[in-house]
C-alpha positions as CSV (number, residue, x, y, z in Angstrom):
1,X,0.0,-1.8,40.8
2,X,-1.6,-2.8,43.7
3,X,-5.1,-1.2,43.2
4,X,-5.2,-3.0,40.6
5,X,-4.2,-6.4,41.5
6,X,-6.8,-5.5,43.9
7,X,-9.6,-4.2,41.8
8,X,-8.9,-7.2,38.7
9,X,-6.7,-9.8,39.5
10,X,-7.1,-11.3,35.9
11,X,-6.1,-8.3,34.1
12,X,-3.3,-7.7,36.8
13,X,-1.5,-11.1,36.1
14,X,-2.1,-10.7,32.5
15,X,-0.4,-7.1,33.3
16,X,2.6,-9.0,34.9
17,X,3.2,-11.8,32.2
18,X,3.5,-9.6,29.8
19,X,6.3,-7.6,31.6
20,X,8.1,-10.6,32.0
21,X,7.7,-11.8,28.3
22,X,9.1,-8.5,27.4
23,X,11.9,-8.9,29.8
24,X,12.9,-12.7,28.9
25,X,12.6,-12.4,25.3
26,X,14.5,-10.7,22.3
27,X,12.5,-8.1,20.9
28,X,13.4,-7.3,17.4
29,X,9.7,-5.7,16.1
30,X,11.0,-3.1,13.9
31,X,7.7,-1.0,14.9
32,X,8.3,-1.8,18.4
33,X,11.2,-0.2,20.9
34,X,11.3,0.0,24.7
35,X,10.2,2.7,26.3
36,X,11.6,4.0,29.5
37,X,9.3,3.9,32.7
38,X,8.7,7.8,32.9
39,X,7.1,7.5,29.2
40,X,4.6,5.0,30.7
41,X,4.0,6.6,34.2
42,X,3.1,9.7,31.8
43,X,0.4,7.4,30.0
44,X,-0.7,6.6,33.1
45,X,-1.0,9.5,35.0
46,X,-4.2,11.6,35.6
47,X,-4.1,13.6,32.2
48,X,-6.0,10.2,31.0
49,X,-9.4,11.8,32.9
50,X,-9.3,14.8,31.1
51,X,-12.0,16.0,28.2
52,X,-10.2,18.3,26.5
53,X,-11.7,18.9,23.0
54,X,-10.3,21.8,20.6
55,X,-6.4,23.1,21.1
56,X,-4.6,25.6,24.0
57,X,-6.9,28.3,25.0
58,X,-9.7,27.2,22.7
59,X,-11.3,24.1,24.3
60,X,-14.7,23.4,24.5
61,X,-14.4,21.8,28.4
62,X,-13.7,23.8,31.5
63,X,-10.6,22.5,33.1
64,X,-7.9,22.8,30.7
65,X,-5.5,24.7,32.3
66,X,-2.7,22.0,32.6
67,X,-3.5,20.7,29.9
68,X,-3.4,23.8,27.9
69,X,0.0,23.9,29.5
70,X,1.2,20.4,28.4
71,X,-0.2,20.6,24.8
72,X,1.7,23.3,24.8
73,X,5.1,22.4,25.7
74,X,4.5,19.0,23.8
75,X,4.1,21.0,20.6
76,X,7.5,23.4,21.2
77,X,9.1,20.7,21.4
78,X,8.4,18.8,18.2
79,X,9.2,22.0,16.8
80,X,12.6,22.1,18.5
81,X,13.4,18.6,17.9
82,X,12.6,18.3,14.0
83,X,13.2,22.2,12.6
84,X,9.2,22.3,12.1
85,X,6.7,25.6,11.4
86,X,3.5,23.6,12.7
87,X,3.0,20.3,14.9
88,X,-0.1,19.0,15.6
89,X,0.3,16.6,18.8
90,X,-3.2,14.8,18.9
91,X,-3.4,12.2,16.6
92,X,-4.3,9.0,18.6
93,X,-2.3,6.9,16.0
94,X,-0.3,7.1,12.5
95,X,-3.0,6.2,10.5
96,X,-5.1,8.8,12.0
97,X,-2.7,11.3,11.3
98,X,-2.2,10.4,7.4
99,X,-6.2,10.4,7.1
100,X,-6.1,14.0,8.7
101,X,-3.7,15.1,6.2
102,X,-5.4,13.5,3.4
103,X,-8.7,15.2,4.3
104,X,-7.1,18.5,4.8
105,X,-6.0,19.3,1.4
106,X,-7.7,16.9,-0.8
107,X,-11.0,15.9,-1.7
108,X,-12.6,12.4,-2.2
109,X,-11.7,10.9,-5.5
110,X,-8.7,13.0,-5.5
111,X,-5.3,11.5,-6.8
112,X,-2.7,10.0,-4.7
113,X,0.8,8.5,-5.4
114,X,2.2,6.3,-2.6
115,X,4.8,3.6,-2.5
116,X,3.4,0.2,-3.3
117,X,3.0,-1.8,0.1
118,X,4.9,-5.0,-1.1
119,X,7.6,-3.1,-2.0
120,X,7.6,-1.3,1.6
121,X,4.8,1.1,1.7
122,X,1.9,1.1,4.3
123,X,-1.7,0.2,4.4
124,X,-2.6,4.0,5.2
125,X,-1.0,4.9,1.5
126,X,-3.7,4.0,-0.3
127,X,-3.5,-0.3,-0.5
128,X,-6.7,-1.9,-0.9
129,X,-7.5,-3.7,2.4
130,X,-7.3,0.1,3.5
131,X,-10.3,2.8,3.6
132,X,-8.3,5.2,2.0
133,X,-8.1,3.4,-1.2
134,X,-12.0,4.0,-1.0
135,X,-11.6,7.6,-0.4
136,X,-8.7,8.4,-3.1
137,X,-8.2,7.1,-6.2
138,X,-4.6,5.8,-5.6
139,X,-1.7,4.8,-8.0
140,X,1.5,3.0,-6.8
141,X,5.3,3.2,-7.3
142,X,7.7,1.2,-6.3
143,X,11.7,-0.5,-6.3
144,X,13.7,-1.1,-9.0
145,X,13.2,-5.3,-9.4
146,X,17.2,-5.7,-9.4
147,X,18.5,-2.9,-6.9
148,X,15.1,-2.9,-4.8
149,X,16.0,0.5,-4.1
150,X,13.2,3.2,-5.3
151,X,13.0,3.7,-8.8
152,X,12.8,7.0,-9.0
153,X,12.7,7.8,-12.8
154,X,9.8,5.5,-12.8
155,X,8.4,7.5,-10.0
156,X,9.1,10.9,-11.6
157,X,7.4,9.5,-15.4
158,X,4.6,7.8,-13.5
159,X,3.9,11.5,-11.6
160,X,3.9,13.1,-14.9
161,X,1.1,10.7,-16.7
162,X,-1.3,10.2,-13.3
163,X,-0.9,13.6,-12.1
164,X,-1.1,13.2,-8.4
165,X,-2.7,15.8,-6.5
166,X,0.0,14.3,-3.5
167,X,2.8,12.0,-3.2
168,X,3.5,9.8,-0.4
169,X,7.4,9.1,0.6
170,X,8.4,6.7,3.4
171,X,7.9,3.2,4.3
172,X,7.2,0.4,6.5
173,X,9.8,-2.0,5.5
174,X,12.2,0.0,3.3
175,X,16.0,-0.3,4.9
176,X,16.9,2.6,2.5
177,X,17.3,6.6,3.0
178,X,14.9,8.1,0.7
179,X,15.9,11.2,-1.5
180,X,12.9,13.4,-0.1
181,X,14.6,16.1,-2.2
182,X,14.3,14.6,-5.6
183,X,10.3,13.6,-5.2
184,X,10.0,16.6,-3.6
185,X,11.1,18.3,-7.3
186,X,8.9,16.0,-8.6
187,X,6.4,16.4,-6.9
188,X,7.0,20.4,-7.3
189,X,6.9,19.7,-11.4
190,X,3.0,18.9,-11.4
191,X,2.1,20.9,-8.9
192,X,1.4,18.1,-6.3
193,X,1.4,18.3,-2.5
194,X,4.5,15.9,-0.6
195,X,3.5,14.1,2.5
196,X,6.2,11.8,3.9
197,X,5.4,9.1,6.6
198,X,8.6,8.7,9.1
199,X,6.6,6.9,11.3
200,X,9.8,4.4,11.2
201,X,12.4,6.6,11.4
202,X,11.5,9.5,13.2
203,X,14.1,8.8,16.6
204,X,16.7,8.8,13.4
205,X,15.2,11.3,11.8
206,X,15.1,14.0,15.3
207,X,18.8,12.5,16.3
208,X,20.4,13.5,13.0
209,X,21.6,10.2,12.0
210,X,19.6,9.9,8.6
211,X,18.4,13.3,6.4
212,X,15.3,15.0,7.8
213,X,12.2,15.0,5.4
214,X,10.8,18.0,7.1
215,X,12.5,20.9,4.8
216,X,11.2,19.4,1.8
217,X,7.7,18.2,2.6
218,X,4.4,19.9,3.1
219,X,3.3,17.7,5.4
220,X,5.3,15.2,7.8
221,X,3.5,12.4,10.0
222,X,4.8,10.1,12.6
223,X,4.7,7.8,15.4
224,X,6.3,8.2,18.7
225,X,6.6,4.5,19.7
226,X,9.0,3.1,17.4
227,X,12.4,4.7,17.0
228,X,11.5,7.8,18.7
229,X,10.9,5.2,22.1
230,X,8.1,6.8,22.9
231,X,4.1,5.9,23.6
232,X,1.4,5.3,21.2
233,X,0.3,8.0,19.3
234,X,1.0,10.4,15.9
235,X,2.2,13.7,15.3
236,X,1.8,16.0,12.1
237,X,4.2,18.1,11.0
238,X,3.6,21.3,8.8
239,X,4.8,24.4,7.2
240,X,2.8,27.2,8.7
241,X,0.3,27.8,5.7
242,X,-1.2,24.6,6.4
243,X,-1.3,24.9,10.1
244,X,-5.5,26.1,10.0
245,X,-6.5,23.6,7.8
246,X,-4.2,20.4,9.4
247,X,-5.5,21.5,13.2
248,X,-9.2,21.6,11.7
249,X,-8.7,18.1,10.0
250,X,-7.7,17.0,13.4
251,X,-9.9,18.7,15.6
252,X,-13.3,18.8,14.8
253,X,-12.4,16.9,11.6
254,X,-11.2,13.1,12.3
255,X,-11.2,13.7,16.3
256,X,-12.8,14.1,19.1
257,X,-11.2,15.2,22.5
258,X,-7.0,14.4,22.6
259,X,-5.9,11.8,24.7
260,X,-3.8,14.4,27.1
261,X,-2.0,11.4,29.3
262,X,-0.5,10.8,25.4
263,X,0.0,14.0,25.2
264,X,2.3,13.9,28.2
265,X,4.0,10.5,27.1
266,X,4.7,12.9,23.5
267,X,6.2,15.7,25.7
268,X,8.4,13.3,28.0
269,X,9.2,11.5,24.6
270,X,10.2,15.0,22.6
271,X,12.4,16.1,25.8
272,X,14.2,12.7,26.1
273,X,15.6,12.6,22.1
274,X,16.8,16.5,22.4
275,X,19.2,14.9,24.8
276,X,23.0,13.8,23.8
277,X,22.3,10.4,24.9
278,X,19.5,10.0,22.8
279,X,21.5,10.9,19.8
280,X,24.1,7.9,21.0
281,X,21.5,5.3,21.3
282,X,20.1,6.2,17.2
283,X,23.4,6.1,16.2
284,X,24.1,2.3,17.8
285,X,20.4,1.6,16.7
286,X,21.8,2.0,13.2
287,X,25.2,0.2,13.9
288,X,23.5,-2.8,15.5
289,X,20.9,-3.4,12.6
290,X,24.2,-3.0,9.7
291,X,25.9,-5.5,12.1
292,X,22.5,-8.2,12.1
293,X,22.7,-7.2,7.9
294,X,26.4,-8.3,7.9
295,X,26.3,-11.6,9.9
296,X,22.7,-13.0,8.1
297,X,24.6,-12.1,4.2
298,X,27.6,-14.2,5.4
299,X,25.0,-17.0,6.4
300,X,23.7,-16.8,3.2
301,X,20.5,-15.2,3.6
302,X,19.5,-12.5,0.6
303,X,18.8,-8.9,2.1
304,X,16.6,-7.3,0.2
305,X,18.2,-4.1,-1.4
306,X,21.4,-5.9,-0.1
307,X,21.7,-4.0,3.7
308,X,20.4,-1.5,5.2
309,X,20.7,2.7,6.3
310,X,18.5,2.5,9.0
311,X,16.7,0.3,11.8
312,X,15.6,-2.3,9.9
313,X,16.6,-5.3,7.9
314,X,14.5,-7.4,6.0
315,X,15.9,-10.7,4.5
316,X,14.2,-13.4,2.3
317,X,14.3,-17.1,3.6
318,X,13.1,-18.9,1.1
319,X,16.5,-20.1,-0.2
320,X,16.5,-21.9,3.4
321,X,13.3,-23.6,2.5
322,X,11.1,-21.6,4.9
323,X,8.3,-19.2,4.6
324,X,8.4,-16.2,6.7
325,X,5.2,-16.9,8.7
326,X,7.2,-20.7,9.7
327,X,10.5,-18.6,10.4
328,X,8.6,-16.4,12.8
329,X,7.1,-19.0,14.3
330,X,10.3,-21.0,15.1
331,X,12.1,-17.9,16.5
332,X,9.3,-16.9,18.9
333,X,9.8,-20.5,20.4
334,X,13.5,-20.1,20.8
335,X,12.4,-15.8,22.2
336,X,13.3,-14.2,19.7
337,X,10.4,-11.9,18.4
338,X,10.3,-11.1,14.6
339,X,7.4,-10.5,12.2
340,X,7.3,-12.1,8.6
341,X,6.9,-9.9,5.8
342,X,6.7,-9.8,1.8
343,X,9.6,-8.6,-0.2
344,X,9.1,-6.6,-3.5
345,X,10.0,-10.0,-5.9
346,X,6.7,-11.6,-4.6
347,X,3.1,-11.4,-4.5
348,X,1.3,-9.7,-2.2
349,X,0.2,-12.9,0.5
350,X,1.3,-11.5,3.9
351,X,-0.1,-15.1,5.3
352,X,2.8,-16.8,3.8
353,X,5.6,-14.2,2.7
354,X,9.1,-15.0,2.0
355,X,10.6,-12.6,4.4
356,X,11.4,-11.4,7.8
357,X,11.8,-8.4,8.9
358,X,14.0,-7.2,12.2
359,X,14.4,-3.7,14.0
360,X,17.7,-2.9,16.2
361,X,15.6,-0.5,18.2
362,X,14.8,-2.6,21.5
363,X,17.9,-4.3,21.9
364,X,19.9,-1.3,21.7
365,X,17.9,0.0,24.5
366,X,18.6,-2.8,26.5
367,X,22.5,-1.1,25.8
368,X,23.5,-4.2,23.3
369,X,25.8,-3.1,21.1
370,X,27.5,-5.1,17.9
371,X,28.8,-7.8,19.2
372,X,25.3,-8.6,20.5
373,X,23.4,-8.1,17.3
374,X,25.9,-10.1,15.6
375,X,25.2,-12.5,17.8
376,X,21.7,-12.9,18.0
377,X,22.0,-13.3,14.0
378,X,24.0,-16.2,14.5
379,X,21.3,-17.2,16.8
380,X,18.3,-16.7,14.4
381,X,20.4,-19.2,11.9
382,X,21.1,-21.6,14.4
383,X,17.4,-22.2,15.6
384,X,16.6,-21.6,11.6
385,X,18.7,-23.8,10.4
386,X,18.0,-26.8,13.0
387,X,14.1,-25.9,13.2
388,X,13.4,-29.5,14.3
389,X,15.6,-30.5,16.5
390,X,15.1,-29.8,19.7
391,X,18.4,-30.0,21.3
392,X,19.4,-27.4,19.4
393,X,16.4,-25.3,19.5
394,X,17.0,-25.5,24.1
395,X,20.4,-24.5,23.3
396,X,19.3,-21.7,21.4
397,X,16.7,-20.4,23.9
398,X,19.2,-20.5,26.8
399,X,21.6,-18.3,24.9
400,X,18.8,-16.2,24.7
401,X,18.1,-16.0,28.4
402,X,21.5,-15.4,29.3
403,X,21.6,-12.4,26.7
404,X,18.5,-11.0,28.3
405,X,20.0,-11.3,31.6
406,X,23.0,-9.5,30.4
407,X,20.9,-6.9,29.5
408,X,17.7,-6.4,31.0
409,X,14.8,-4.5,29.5
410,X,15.4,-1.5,31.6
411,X,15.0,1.3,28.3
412,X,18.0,3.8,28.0
């Protein structure tokens, strides 16, 4: 980057730390993954200059050509990869895309059922600190309070009193597969439109390794920079006789001109998971994130639903006397990187939850396999369980090194 070490040495060396904090430190985010260099030479690249309002062969700026071309080819292959009708590729974020499919087919004061956000919902479905609970009148569901696994008879009876003009499946911190089928029969019963968020588990979703929401849903949304290792951005997916209205909602609707250099990180991102290699690396991402599950139960930490089916695990470590927010804290000295998180059998505090949540995704990038994950959850106990001394805590962050220089942060 040497026009810009040039033009902004400040920004450069901030450019530069971060790399190396990336590289020397244990990323387990479970929204986060490591991208490979040719998804962020494609956010780079020159498509970043170009205005480019409206869709292929309909823009409103002279110049599209390429682009035209690229949109193009990003949108067959989201088709390919997920069995779709319809994608729409320019959503600049998640959230954008569950506000366009909110605004397509609804109106304001319409009703919406989403999963409850302590119980591993999102903001976007509806929670207060959100805009959309301004826009919608929402109503939650959420887990069973002894298997924490979706109650869906509650759902189902809750559907049939409120009346929902849509239902929102899919979570931020659920480590469950959803049965997309059932509330899509629910959702069928009262005449409701289905919307499912996979903005999680898309990379599992595309690889095969978990059910696809996609034959049961009217609309799908996503992000590509989680476990589809992509860059920032959303996607929506739709069956065809939505396709008008969801491109409308987008574009001139909730958007201005797409950001095409995302665009091009989406199409790189799409063509990378329809390879067999991509399908290995979701399957270990799942592996790895059972194996973390297995070793943090024997140390005695409670898993919330009791494991997981997917990327994530979220375990409560209150019965070590911590808070999450202190937990995250102590691991980020040692480098490794979680984020705290509430569990369903609290309140609703995200300041000062009880839980943690990790994702598998980054590691298994870096090619770790189970014997690492396993590790690293002995790690997280050790540097938990001696949070004040020091001694310990050193010994902890040089096993850490040596793991990252094991396996650099190189993608897959």
């Amino acid at each position: 980057m040497s026009f810009l070490k040039n033009d902004d040495p400040e920004v450069y060396a901030l450019i530069e730390s971060e790399t190396h904090r990336l590289g020397e430190t244990l990323d387990l985010i479970a929204a986060e993954s490591l991208p490979p260099h040719s998804i962020l030479e494609a956010q780079g690249s020159s498509f970043a200059i170009k205005a480019a309002e409206g869709y292929p062969g309909r823009r409103f700026h002279a110049g599209c050509v390429h682009g035209d071309t690229l949109e193009s080819l990003a949108i067959d292959r989201a088709k390919r990869l997920f069995g779709a009708e319809h994608a729409n590729v320019q959503p600049h974020s998640g959230v954008s895309a569950n506000l366009a499919v909110y605004f397509s087919v609804l109106k304001p004061g319409d009703r919406v059922l989403a999963m409850k956000l302590s119980h591993g919902g999102h903001l976007s479905h509806g929670d207060r600190a959100s805009m959309t609970s301004r826009c919608f009148e929402f109503r939650h569901y959420g887990v069973n309070p002894e298997t924490e696994r979706i109650d869906y008879e509650a759902l189902e009876t809750m559907a049939l009193e409120f009346k929902p003009r849509m239902i929102v499946a899919g979570a931020s911190s659920y480590p469950r597969l959803i049965d997309y089928e059932r509330i899509a029969d629910i959702a069928r019963k009262i005449g409701a439109y289905l919307l499912v968020d996979m903005a999680h588990i898309a990379g599992l979703v595309a690889a095969g390794v978990i059910p696809s929401p996609v034959p049961h849903s009217d609309f799908v949304t996503f992000t590509t920079y989680k476990t589809l290792m992509g860059g920032r951005g959303g996607v929506i997916l739709c069956k065809e006789e939505f396709a008008k209205k969801i491109d409308q909602s987008i574009f001139p609707g909730c958007q201005g001109t797409p950001a095409l250099n995302m665009v091009a990180a989406k199409a790189v991102c799409f063509g990378r998971a329809l390879k067999p290699e991509f399908v290995r690396l979701q399957r270990q991402i799942v592996d790895n994130a059972v194996a973390m599950a297995r070793r943090l139960a024997g140390f005695g930490y409670r898993l919330v639903t009791g494991g997981t089916d997917n990327h994530l695990v979220l375990f409560e470590v209150t019965g070590k006397g911590l808070t999450g927010d202190v937990a995250e804290a102590v691991l980020e000295a040692v480098g490794i990187v979680v984020n705290r998180n509430v569990v369903p059998r609290e309140g609703e505090d995200p300041l000062r939850p009880s839980g943690v949540r990790l994702g598998a995704t980054a590691i298994s990038a870096r090619g770790m396999g189970e014997e690492e994950a396993g590790q690293i959850a002995g790690l997280i106990d050790t540097a938990l369980a001696n949070r004040d001394d020091s001694v310990v805590l050193k010994r902890v962050a040089e096993s850490v090194s040596e793991l990252c220089r094991r396996f650099p942060a190189k993608g897959f």
